[in-house]
C-alpha positions as CSV (number, residue, x, y, z in Angstrom):
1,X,119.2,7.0,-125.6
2,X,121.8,4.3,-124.3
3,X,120.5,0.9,-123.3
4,X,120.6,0.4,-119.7
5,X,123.1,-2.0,-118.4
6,X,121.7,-5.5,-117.6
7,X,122.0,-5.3,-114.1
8,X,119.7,-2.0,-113.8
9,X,117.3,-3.8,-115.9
10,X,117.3,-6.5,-114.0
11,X,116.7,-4.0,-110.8
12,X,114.4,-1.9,-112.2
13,X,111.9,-5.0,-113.4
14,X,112.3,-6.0,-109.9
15,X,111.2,-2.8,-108.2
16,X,108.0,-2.9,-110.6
17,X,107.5,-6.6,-109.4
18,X,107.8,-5.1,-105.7
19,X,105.7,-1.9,-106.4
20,X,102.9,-3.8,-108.4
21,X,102.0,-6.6,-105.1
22,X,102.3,-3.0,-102.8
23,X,99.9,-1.1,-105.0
24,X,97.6,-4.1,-105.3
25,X,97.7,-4.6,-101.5
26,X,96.8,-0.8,-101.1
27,X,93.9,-1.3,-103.4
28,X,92.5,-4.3,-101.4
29,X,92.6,-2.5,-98.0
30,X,91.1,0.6,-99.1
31,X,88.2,-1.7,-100.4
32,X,88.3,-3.4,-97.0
33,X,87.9,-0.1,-95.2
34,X,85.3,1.4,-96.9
35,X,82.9,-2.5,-97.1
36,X,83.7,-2.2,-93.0
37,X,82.6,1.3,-93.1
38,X,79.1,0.5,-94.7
39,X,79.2,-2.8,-92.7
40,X,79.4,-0.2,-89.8
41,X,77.0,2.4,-91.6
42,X,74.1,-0.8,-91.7
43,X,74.4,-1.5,-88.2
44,X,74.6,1.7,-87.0
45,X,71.3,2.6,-88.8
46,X,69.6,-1.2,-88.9
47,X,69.3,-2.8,-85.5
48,X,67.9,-6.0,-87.1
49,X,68.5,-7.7,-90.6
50,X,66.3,-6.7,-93.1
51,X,66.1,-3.4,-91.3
52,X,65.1,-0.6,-93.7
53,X,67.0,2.4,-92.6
54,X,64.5,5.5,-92.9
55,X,65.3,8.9,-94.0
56,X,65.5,11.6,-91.3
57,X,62.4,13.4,-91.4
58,X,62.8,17.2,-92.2
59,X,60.7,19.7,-89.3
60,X,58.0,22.2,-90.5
61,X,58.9,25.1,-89.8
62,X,57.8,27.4,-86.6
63,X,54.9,29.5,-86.5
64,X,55.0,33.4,-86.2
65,X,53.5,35.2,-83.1
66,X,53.1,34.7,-79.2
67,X,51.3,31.6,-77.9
68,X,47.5,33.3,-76.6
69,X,46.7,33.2,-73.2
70,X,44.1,31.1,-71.6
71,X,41.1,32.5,-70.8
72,X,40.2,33.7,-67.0
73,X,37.7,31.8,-65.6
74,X,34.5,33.0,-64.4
75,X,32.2,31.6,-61.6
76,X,29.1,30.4,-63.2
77,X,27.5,32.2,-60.5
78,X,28.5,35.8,-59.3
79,X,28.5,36.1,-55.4
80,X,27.3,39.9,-53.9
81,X,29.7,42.4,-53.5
82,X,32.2,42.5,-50.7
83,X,32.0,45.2,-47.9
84,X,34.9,44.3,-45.0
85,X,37.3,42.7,-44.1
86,X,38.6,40.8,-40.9
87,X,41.9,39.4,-40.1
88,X,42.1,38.3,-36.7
89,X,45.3,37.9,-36.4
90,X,46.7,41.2,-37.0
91,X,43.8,42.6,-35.5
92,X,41.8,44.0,-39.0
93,X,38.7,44.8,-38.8
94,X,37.7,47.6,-41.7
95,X,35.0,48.4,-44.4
96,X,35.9,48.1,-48.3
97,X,35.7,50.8,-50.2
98,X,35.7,50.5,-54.2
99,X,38.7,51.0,-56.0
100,X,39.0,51.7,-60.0
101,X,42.2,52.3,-62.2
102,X,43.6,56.3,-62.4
103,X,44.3,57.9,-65.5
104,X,47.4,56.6,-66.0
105,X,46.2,53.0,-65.7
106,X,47.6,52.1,-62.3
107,X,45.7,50.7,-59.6
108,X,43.7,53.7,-57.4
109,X,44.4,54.0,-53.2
110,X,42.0,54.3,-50.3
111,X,40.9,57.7,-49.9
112,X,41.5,57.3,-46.2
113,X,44.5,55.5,-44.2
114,X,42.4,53.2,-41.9
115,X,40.1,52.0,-44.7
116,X,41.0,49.0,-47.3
117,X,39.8,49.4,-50.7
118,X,38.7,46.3,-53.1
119,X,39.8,46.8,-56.6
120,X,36.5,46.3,-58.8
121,X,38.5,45.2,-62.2
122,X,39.3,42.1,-60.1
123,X,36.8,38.8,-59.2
124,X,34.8,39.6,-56.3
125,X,35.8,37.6,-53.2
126,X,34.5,33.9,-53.8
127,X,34.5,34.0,-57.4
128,X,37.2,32.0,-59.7
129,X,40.5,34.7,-60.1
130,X,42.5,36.8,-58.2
131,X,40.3,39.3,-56.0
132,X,42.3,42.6,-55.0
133,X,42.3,44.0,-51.7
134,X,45.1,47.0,-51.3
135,X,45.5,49.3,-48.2
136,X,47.8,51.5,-46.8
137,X,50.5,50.8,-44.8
138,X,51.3,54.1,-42.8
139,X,51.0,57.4,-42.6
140,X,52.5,60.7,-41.3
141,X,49.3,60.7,-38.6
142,X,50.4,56.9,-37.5
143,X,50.1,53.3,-38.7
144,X,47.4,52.4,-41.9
145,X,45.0,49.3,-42.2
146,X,47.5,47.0,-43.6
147,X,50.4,48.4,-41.2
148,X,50.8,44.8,-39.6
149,X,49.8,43.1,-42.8
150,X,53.8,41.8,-43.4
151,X,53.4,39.6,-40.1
152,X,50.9,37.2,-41.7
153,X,51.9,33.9,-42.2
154,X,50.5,30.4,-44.5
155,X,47.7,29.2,-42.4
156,X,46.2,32.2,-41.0
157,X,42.4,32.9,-41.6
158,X,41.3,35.9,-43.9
159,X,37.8,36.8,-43.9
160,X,35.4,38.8,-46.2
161,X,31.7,39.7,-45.5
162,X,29.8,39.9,-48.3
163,X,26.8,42.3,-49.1
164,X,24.3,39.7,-48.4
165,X,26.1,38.5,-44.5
166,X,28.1,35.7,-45.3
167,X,31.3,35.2,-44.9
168,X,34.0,34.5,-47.4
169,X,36.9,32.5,-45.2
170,X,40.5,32.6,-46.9
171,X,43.7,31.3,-45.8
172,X,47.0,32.4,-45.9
173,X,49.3,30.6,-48.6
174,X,52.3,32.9,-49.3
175,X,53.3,36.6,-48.6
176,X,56.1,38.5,-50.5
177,X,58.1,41.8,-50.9
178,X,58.7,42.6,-54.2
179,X,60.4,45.9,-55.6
180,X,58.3,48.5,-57.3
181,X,60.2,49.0,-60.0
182,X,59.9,44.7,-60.6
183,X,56.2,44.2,-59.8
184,X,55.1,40.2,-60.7
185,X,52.2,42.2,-62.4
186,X,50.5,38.6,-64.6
187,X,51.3,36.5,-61.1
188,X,49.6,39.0,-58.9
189,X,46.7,40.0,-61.1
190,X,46.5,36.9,-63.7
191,X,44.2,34.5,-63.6
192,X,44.2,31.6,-61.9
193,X,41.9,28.1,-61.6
194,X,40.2,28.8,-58.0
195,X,38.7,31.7,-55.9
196,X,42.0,33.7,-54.4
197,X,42.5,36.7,-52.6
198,X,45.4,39.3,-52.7
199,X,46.3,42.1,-50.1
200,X,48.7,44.5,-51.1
201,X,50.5,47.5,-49.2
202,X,53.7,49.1,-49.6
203,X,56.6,48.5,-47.5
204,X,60.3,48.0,-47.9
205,X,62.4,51.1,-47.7
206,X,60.7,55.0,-47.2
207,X,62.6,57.0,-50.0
208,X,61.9,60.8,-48.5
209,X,62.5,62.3,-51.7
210,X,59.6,60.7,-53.6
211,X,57.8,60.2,-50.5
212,X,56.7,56.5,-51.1
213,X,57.8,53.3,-50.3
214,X,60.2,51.1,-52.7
215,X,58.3,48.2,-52.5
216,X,55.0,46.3,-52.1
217,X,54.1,44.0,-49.7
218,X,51.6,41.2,-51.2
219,X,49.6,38.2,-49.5
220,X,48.1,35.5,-51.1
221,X,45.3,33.5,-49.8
222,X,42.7,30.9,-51.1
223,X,39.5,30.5,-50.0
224,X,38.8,27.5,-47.9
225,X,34.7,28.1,-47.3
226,X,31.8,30.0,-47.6
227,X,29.9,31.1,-43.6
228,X,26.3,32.1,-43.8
229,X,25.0,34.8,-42.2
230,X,24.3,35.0,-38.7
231,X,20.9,35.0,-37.4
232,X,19.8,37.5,-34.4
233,X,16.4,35.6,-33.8
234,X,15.2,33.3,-31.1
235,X,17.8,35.3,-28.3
236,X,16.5,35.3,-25.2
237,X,15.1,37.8,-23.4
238,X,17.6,39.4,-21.1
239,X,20.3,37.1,-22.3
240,X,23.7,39.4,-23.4
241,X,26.1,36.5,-25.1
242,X,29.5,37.9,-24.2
243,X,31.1,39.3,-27.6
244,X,33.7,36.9,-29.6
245,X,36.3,38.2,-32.1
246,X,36.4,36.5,-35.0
């Protein structure tokens, strides 16, 4: 191989004099990026000097399976049986029959239009939970029990005798329309932490072919006191007290 000519010598020990300072300048600021990297890293993870950082902790995993449900809550002392029902207001006054469940699990109907019906598997009026009171809403003969039962409104008195005369007084909270077909089944029936009443009738739209209403009107009320009987005795003789609705 030829010797190079002394003036490419000299030119090529300069480049390597040039490249050697760039290389050794490239070194030194990759070294100074990655010391301000950690520098960054530490302060980042260490508020305070001679903070330890601590390894992220790794999460157990999930259990399998629903969450249960609480349990209902009972009175610790059962009140008597319920036997009408008054509501002023939309001018109720009817006995209570006693409803169960039909065959198919749903809840049963009054045998008779102008009669409400308390559902048994519920809390009796007064006791912790959601008592159930359904009625009718109409019929071909004329309007039901519960016909009016939609033009009840928070703050109006319900009231339930009980088998042994007193008087269960509930007030209106709420009342809603919801679609058969999308029934709040565990809000309407569930259990909940004080002594409530439901009335439920159907209403919404009349579909002729099936012959029932699309909907179901509910009202929820929570009891507010507890009346006691009333007493007949010590009346005068002769004396007719003019008659008071309730």
């Amino acid at each position: 191989m030829p010797a190079a000519a002394p003036d490419t010598a000299h030119r090529g020990s300069r480049a390597r004099l040039i490249r050697r300072p760039i290389a050794t300048a490239l070194v030194l600021a990759g070294l100074l990026v990655v010391a301000g990297g950690t520098v960054g890293l530490t302060r980042m993870t260490a508020s305070h000097r001679g903070d330890i950082a601590r390894p992220v902790a790794k999460s157990a995993p999930a259990p399998h399976g629903i969450f249960a449900a609480p349990p209902q809550a009972h009175s610790a002392k059962r009140v008597p049986r319920p036997v009408a029902l008054i509501i002023p207001v939309i001018r109720v006054r009817t006995a209570l029959e006693q409803l169960g469940r039909t065959p198919q699990g749903t809840l049963q109907v009054p045998t008779s239009t102008t009669v409400a019906g308390w559902y048994t598997g519920s809390p009796r009026p007064g006791e912790i939970g959601s008592s159930i009171i359904a009625g009718h809403i109409d019929s071909t003969l004329g309007p039901g029990v519960f016909f009016r039962l939609r033009l009840l409104r928070p703050g109006n008195l319900v009231y339930v005798r009980r088998a042994d005369g007193r008087l269960a007084v509930f007030q209106v909270t709420a009342e809603h329309m919801y679609p058969k077909d999308d029934f709040p089944t565990e809000q309407v029936y569930g259990p909940v932490p004080d002594a409530e009443l439901r009335l439920i009738t159907c209403g919404g739209v009349f579909d002729p072919v099936t012959g029932s209403y699309l909907s179901n009107i509910v009202v929820y009320a929570t009891q507010v006191s507890v009346r006691p009987p009333r007493h007949h005795h010590g009346r005068r003789r002769g004396h007719h007290p003019r008659a008071r609705q309730s």
